[in-house]
MIFI-91881 format. One record per residue (C-alpha): residue in three letters; x, y, z. Coordinates in steps of 0.5 Angstrom, whole numbers, plus 500, padded with zeros to 3 digits. Layout:
REM MIFI-91881
ALA:X:Y:Z
...
END
This chain:
REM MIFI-91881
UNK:294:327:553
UNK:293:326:546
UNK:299:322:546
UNK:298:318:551
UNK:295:311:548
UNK:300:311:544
UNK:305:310:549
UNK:301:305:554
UNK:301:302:547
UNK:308:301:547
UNK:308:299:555
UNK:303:294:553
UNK:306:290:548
UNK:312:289:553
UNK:308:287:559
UNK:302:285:558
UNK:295:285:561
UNK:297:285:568
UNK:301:292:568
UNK:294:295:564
UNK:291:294:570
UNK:297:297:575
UNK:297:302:569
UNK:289:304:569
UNK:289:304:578
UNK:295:308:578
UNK:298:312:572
UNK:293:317:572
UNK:294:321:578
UNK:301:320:579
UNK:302:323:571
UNK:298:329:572
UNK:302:330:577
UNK:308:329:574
UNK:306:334:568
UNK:305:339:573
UNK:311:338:575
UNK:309:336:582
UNK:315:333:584
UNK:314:333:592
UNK:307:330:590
UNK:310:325:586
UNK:314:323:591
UNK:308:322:596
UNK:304:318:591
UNK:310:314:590
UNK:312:312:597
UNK:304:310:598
UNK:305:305:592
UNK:311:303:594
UNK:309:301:601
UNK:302:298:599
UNK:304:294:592
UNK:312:294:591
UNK:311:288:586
UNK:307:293:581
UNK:312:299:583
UNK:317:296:581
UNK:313:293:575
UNK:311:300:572
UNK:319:303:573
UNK:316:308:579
UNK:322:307:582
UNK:326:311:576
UNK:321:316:577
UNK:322:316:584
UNK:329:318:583
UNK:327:324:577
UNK:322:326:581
UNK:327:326:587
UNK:333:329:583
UNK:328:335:580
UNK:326:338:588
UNK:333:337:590
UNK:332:331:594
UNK:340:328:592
UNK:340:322:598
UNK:333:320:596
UNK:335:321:588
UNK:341:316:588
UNK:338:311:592
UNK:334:309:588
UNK:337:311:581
UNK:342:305:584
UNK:335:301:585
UNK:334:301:577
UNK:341:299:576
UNK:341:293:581
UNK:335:290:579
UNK:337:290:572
UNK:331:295:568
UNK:333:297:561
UNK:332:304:564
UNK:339:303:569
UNK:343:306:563
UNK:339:312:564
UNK:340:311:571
UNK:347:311:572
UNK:347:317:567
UNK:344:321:573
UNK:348:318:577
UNK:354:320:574
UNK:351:326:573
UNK:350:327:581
UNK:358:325:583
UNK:360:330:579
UNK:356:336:581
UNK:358:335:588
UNK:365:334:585
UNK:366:327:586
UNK:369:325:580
UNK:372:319:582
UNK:364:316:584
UNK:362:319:577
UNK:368:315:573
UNK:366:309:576
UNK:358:310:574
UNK:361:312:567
UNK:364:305:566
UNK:359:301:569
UNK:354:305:564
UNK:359:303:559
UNK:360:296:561
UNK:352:294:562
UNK:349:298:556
UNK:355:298:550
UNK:350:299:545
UNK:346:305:548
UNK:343:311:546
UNK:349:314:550
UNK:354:311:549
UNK:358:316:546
UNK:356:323:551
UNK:358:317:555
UNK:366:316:552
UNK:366:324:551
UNK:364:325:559
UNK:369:320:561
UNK:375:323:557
UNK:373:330:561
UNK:373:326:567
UNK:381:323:566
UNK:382:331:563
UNK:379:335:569
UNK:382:329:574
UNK:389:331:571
UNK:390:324:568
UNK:392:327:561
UNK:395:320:558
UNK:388:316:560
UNK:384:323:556
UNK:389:321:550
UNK:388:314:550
UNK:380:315:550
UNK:381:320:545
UNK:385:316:541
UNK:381:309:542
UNK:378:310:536
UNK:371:311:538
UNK:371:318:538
UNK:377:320:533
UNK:378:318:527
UNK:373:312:524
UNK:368:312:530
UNK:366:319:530
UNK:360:319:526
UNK:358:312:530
UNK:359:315:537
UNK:357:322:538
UNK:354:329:534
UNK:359:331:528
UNK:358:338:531
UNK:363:337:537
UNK:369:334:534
UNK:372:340:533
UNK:371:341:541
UNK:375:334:543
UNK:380:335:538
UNK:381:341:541
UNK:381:337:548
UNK:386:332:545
UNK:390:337:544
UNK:391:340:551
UNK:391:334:553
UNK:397:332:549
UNK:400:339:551
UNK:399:339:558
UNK:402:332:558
UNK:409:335:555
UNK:407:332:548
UNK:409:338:544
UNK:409:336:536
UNK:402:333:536
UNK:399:339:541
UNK:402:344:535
UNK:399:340:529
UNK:392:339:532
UNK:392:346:535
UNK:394:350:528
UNK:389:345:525
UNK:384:348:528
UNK:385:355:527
UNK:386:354:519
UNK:380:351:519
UNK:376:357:524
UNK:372:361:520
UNK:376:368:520
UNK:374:373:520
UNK:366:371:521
UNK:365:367:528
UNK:372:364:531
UNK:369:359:536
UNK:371:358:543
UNK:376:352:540
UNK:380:357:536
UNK:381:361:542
UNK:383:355:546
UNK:387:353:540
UNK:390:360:541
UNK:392:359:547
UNK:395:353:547
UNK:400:355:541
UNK:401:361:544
UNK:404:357:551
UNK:408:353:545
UNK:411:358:542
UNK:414:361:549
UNK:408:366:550
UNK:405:366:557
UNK:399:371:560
UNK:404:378:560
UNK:408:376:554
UNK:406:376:547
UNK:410:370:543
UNK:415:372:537
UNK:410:371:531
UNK:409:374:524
UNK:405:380:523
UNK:400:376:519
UNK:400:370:526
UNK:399:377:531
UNK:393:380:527
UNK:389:373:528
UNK:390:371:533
UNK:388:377:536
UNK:382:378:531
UNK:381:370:535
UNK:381:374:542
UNK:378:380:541
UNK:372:376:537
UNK:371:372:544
UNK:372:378:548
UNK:378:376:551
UNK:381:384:550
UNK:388:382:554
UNK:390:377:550
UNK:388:380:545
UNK:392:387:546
UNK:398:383:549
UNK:398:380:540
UNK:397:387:538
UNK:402:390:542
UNK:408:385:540
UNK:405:389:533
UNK:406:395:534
UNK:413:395:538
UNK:416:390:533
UNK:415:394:527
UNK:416:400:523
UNK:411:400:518
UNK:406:405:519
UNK:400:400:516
UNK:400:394:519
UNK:402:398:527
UNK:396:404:525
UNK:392:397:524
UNK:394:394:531
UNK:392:401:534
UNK:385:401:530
UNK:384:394:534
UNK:386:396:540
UNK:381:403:540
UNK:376:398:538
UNK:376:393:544
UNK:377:400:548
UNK:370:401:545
UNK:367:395:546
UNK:369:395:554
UNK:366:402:554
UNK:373:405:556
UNK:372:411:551
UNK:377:416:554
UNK:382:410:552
UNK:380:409:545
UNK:380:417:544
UNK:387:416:546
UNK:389:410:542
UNK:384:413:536
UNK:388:420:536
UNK:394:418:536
UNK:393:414:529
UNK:391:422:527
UNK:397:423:529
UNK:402:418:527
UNK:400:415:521
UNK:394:419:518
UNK:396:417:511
UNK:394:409:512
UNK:387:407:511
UNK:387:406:519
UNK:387:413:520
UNK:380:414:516
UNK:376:410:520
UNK:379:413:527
UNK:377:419:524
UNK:370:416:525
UNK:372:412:531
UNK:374:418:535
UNK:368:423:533
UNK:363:417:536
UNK:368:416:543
UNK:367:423:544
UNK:361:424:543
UNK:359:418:549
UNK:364:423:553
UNK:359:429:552
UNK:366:432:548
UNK:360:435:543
UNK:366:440:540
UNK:371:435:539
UNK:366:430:536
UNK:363:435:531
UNK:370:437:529
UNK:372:431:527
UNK:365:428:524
UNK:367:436:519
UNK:374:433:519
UNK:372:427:516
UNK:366:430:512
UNK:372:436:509
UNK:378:430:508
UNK:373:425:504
UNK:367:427:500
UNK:367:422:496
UNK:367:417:501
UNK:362:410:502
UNK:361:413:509
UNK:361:420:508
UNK:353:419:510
UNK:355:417:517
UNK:358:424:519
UNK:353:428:517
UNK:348:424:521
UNK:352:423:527
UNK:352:430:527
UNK:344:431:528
UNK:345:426:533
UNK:350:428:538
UNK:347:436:536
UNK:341:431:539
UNK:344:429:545
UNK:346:436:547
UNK:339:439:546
UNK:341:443:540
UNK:335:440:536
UNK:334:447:533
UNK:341:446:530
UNK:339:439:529
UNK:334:441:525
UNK:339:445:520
UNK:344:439:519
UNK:337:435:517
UNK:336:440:511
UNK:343:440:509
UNK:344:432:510
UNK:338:433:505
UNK:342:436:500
UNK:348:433:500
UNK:344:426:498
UNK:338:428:494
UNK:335:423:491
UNK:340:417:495
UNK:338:414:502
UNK:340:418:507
UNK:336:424:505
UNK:331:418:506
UNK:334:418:513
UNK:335:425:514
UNK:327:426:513
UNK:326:422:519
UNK:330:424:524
UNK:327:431:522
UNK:320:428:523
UNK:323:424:529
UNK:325:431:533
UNK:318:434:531
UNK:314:429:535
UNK:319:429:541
UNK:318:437:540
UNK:310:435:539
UNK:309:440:533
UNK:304:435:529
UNK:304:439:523
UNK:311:440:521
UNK:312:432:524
UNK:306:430:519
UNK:308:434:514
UNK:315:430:513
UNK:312:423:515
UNK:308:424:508
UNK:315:426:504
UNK:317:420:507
UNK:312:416:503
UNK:315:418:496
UNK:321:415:498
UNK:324:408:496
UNK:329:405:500
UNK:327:408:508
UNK:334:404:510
UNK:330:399:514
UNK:333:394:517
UNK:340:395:514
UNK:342:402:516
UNK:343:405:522
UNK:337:410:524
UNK:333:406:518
UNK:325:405:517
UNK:320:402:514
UNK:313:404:511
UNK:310:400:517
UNK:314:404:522
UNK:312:411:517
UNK:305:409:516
UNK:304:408:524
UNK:307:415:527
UNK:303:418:521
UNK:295:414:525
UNK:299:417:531
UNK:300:424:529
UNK:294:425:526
UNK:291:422:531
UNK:294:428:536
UNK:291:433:532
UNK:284:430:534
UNK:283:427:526
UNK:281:421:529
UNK:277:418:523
UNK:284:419:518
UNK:287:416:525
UNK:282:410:524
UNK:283:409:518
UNK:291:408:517
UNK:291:404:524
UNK:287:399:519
UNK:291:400:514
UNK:297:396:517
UNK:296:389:518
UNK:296:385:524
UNK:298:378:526
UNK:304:374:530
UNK:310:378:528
UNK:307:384:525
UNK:309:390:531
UNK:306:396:529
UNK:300:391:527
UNK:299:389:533
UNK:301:397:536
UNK:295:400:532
UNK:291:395:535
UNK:292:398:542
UNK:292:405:539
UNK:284:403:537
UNK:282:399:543
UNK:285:406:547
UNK:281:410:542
UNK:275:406:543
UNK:275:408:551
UNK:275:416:549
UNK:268:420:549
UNK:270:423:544
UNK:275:419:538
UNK:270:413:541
UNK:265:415:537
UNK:269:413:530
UNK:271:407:532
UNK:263:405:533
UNK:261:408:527
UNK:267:404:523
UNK:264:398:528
UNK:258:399:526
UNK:260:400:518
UNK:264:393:519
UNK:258:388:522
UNK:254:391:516
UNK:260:389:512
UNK:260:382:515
UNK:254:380:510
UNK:258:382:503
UNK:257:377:498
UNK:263:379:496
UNK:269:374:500
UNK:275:379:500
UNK:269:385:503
UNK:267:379:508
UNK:274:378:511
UNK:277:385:511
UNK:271:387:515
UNK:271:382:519
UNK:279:383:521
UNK:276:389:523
UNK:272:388:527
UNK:277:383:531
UNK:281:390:533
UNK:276:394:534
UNK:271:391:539
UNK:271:388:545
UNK:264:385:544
UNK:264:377:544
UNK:258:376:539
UNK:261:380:534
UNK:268:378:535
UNK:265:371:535
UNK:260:373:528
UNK:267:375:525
UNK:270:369:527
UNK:266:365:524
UNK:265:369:517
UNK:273:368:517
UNK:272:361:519
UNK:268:359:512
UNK:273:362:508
UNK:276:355:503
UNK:283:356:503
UNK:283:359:511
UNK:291:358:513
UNK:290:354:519
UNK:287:349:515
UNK:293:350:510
UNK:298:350:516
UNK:294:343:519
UNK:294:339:512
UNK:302:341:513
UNK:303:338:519
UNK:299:332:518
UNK:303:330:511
UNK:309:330:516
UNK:307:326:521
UNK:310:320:522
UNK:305:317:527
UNK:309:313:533
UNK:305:307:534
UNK:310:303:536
UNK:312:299:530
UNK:318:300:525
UNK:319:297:518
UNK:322:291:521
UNK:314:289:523
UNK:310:288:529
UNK:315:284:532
UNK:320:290:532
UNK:315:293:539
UNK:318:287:542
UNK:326:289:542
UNK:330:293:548
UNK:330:300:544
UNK:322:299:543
UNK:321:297:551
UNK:326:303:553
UNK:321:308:549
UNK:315:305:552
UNK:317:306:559
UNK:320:313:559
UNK:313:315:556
UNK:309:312:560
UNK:313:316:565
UNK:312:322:562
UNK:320:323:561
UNK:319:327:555
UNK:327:329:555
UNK:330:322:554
UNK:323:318:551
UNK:324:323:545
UNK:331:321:543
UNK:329:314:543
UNK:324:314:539
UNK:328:319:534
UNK:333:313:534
UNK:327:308:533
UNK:325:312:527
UNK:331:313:525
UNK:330:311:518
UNK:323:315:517
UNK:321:322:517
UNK:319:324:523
UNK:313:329:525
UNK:309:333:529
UNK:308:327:534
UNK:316:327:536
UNK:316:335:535
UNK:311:335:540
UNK:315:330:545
UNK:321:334:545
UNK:317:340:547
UNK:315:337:552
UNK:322:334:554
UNK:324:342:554
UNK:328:342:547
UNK:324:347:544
UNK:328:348:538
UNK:326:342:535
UNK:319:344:536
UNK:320:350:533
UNK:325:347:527
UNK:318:343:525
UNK:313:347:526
UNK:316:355:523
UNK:317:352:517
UNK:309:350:516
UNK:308:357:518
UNK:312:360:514
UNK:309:365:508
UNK:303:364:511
UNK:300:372:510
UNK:302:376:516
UNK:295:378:518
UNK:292:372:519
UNK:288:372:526
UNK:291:369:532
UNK:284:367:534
UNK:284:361:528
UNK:291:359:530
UNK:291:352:533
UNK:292:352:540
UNK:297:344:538
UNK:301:348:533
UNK:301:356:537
UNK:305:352:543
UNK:310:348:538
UNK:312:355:535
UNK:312:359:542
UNK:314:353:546
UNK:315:354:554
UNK:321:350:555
UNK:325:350:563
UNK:318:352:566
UNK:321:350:572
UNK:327:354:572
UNK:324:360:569
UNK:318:360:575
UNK:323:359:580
UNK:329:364:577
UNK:323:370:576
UNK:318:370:581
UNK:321:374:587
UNK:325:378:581
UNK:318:380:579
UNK:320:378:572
UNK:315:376:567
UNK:317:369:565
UNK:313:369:558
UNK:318:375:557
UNK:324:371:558
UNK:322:366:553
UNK:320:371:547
UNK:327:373:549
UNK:331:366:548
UNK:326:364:542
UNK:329:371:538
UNK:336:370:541
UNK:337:362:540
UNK:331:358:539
UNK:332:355:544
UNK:338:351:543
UNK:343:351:550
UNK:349:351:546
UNK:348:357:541
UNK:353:362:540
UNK:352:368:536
UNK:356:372:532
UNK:358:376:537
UNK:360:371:542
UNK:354:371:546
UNK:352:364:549
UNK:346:359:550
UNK:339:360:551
UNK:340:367:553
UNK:346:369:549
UNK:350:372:555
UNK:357:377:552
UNK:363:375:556
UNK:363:383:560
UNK:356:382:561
UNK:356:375:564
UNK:361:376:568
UNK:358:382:571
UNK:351:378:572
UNK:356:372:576
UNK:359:378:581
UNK:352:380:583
UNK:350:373:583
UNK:356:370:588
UNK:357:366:584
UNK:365:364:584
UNK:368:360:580
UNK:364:361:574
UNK:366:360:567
UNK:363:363:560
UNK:361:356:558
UNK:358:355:565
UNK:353:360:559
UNK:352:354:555
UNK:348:350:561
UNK:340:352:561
UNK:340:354:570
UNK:345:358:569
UNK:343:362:563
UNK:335:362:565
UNK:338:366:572
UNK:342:370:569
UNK:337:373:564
UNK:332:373:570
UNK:337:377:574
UNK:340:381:568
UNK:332:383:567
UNK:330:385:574
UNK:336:390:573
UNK:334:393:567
UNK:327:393:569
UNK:329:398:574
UNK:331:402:570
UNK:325:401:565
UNK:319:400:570
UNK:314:397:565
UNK:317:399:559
UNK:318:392:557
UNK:320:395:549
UNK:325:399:553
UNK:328:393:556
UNK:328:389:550
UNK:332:394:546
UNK:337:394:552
UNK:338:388:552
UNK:341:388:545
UNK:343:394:544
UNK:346:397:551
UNK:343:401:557
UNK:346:406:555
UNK:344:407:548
UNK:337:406:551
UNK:338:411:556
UNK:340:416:550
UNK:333:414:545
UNK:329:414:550
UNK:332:422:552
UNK:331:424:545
UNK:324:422:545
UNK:322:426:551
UNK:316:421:552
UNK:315:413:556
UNK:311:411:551
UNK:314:405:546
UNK:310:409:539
UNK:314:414:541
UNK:321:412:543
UNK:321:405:539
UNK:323:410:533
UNK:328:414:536
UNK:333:406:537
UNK:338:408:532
UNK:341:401:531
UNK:337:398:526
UNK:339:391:528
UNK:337:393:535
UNK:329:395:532
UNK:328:390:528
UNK:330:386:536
UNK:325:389:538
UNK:318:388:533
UNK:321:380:533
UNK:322:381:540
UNK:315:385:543
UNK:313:380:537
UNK:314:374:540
UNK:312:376:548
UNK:305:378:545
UNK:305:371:543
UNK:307:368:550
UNK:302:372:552
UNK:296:370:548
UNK:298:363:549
UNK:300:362:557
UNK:298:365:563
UNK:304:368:568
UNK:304:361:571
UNK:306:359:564
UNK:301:354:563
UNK:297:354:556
UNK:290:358:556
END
């Protein structure tokens, strides 16, 4: 372990030259087995030492491993008896202990037990590390014990409200204990403050943007305050309605947002404000799937109110509902209606190219075809003519007529703007440059085929890259199309010799994605390695200007490696207890920069986001075709951490679930942070929506569950295992096929894949009509190739 002197060195400036022995006969073995996440063999090894030499057990803290290692196998009795142990003998670990052993009473629903350890944590250990999740967890306690008034006077000691915040926790939750505080207030009766801090929170919520889940808490409670109950909307304005439905609808509370919207459209006579209630009651329909709902919410602002601006977007609405009930007629009618009423709308694109889509759908290519060219038309110049072009060129591949397909993959190159990742049904030269190397390599011109595979780069987070490298290594293994690719091989080795660098490189990338051959991979990574400016060296120089080494001292002087913090840090570093060793250390070096030591303790202690917030940004800008071969190993597993290993192994091993997908999956969707919540809604690691959580939580049994049950790393690594093996039913080893799902739906997923007429990604992956969902899927399938090359299946590094 690199960074294991500097924790034995911690240890020993504490204890001294006795516990170097216990630590040198001992240590080794049982921290082996501690990093394998052994736990019974931990506790084996332990109740050995305990039994053999008590005095150095308790010496080396071994019973506070006993009691993780323990808590980690589900051994509870054992866990608390000698999480209980630390705390009776007086270690500096006992506030940790008694953390643990609040932590244990709740979860078996204890609450009294858990309030008793959270005093006596509080008590013995005023000034530690947790204090203040300590104070927080303790006011939920009084609050989900229905002690009300004990919560506000928590709350209002002045420790987490007021003065003391910035002292006692993370600025990020005050808004969740001011929402907290103001149930608290309600639910006791007090209404005058309840209201003040509930309408505080919701003007300050970010709307329309991302209201978060104290908005809609801080709805709720002023709805209950203004005689509002769970079938009854209360009497509002038209303005306090719209937003505190826009809070609902956001978080995916449709009922409560339609009981706001309802109250709008029953209380007035302005056709604006009750034709805008029923946009946003067709919208939650959409987005719950319930298309016959919509149509009829969408049809009749048609009908009523086809003046207001609601009616123009319903037009559009509507067309795309009955198009997801196989209505093509109607859907069609209405994107003409939409096309005849506003010609000189912004959207007016839209309409002609959801046509060729539902015309698609249908199995009407032939007509497809003709909307292209009249789409075409209509935007010379602009980009959907840009747009149009690719859903032709996307029809001819289904169809598997090359020529036409090449023919207008090559029109293709003219144009400026492809849409990208902005609009719906967008490209980019990679994707353009690609499905013409797969075309002309349909048409059996290998060498072109060749040649503009080589043509797009390969690295880290280059998809198409990285699919034109196994388009070369599948050419590589045919009789024929393999004899281009050993010419160029040939051609590439020679080219190794070049006096010129740019000649010597280029060849030697080459030579990494067409061949298999160790010696000639090993002579074009030695040619790349003695380029002056490689990256790596670059990347390396990076993280070593921002490593703070953790020796053990401060700016206070050596006498600092003698003080509490400093001896709670050695022990849980020797322990190999990275989860709470790295936030003492933080603490310690509070003052200074800290680095690539302390990135690497927090992703041992499974905060993979702190990892990757170090190392991406040395990375960044670094050019995206460099060799993964040349990256270091130390700096590839910060910036594609493996974090909750245990979890992910045992969540997905009987799902027949690759764990390494899961983890390129949470890095694109939250880097790792439990707590993220995204713009949609979605939560935790996994960014699970409401519908799609609740879904998951019927098959699992799991009673009782709540959203922000989402938040904790157990329940969203299994939900995403099961969510996985679902969608892998669906899509049998179609890894980019789920990815897309996951993102974009499987029902929209079913519909690309149907239009390509092919299982195969080069195929399908340009027919994702979401360009947010594409652009998922190159980071995604990105990052799961990363995963790959870095672990094994068991998830341990190469």
């Amino acid at each position: 372990m690199k960074h294991f002197p500097i924790a034995l060195a911690l240890v020993l400036s504490v204890h001294g030259s006795s516990f170097a022995q216990i630590v040198a006969e001992n240590h080794v073995e049982i921290r082996q087995l501690v990093i394998d996440r052994d736990y019974g063999g931990v506790i084996t090894e332990l109740h050995v030492l305990e039994s053999s030499d008590p005095k150095a057990y308790v010496e080396a803290d071994y019973d506070y491993l006993m009691a993780r290692a323990a808590e980690s196998s589900g051994s509870i009795a054992l866990a608390m008896e000698h999480h209980q142990a630390v705390v009776d003998r007086d270690s500096v670990l006992g506030g940790y202990a008694l953390k643990h052993l609040a932590h244990i009473s709740r979860s078996t629903g204890n609450l009294t037990l858990e309030r008793l350890y959270l005093h006596q944590l509080l008590l013995l250990f005023p000034d530690s590390l947790l204090a203040g999740s300590t104070l927080l967890r303790l006011a939920n306690n009084a609050f989900e014990s229905g002690n009300y008034g004990e919560t506000i006077r928590i709350l209002n000691g002045g420790t987490l409200i007021g003065k003391g915040v910035a002292e006692a926790i993370d600025r990020s939750k005050e808004r969740d204990i001011r929402a907290l505080l103001g149930e608290s207030y309600l639910r006791s009766g007090q209404s005058a403050p309840a209201r003040d801090l509930f309408t505080q929170l919701l003007d300050s919520t970010p709307i329309p943007s991302q209201p978060d889940d104290v908005a809609v808490a801080a709805a709720k409670g002023l709805d209950l305050l203004d005689g509002g109950n769970e079938k009854t909307a209360p009497r509002l304005g038209d303005a306090e309605h719209l937003r505190r439905a826009h809070i609902y609808q956001f978080n995916r509370e449709f009922a409560a947002a339609k009981l706001h919207l309802d109250a709008v459209i029953a209380a007035n006579s302005n056709g604006e404000s009750v034709a805008n209630a029923m946009f946003l009651i067709g919208r939650g329909q959409v987005q719950q799937s319930e298309f016959a709902a919509a149509v009829n919410s969408f049809e009749r602002i048609l009908e009523q109110y086809s003046e207001t601006a609601s009616a123009k977007d319903s037009l559009l609405q509507v067309a795309s509902a009955y198009a997801r009930l196989s209505r093509s007629r109607e859907s069609i009618a209405r994107y003409q209606q939409y096309i005849d009423k506003y010609p000189t709308d912004e959207k007016l694109d839209r309409a002609y190219l959801n046509i060729v889509d539902v015309l698609r759908d249908q199995g009407e290519e032939g007509e497809a075809i003709r909307w292209c060219a009249r789409t075409r038309e209509a935007f010379k110049g602009k980009v959907p003519e840009a747009l149009a072009a690719f859903a032709e060129a996307r029809i001819n591949i289904a169809r598997e007529n090359w020529p036409e397909a090449l023919r207008l993959l090559d029109d293709l190159r003219a144009f400026n703007d492809l849409g990208g990742a902005v609009e719906p049904g967008g490209t980019n030269i990679a994707e353009i440059t690609f499905l013409r190397g797969f075309v002309l390599e349909q048409l059996k011109r290998y060498a072109e085929a060749v040649d503009i595979y080589l043509s797009i780069a390969d690295g880290r987070a280059e998809y198409y890259g990285w699919r034109a490298t196994q388009r070369l290594q599948s050419l590589a293994t045919d009789e024929v199309s393999g004899s281009f690719i050993a010419q160029k091989v040939g051609a590439s080795a020679a080219g190794l010799r070049s006096e010129d660098v740019n000649t010597r490189r280029k060849h030697a990338l080459n030579l990494l994605r067409l061949t298999e051959s160790e010696r000639l991979r090993e002579d074009a990574l030695a040619a790349l390695r003695t380029e002056k400016t490689r990256p790596e060296v670059i990347a390396k120089k990076k993280s070593d200007a921002a490593e703070k080494r953790i020796d053990g001292r401060s700016p206070a002087g050596d006498h600092a490696t003698r003080t509490p913090r400093t001896s709670i840090a050695g022990r849980l570093l020797h322990l190999e207890l990275y989860d709470e060793a790295a936030p003492e250390l933080e603490l310690m070096q509070a003052r200074t920069k800290t680095g690539y030591t302390l990135a690497t303790y927090y992703k041992r202690g499974d905060r993979g986001d702190r990892a990757v917030a170090f190392m991406e940004p040395i990375w960044r800008g670094i050019s995206s075709d460099h060799p993964i071969e040349l990256m270091p190993g130390n700096q590839l597993e910060l910036l594609y951490p493996a974090p909750y290993a245990d979890l992910l192994l045992r969540h997905t091993t009987d799902r027949g679930v690759d764990p390494r997908l899961i983890l390129a999956i949470m890095r694109q969707e939250s880097r790792f942070q439990p707590d993220a919540k995204s713009y949609a809604a979605a939560r935790g690691l996994m960014q699970f929506i409401a519908p799609t959580a609740s879904r998951i939580a019927g098959e699992l049994r799991r009673e009782g569950f709540r959203q922000e049950d989402l938040y904790h790393p157990p329940t969203a690594i299994l939900f995403g295992s099961q969510y996985l093996e679902n969608l892998f039913r669906m899509f049998p080893k179609q890894p980019d096929a789920v990815s897309a799902s996951y993102n974009g739906g499987e029902e929209n997923m079913k519909r690309w894949l149907t239009r390509s007429r092919s299982a195969l990604p080069d195929r399908y992956v340009p027919e994702i009509g979401y360009s947010q969902t594409k652009d998922y899927v190159y980071k995604v399938m990105s990052n799961y190739r990363m995963y790959q090359h870095i672990y094994d299946e068991q998830l341990v590094a190469r």
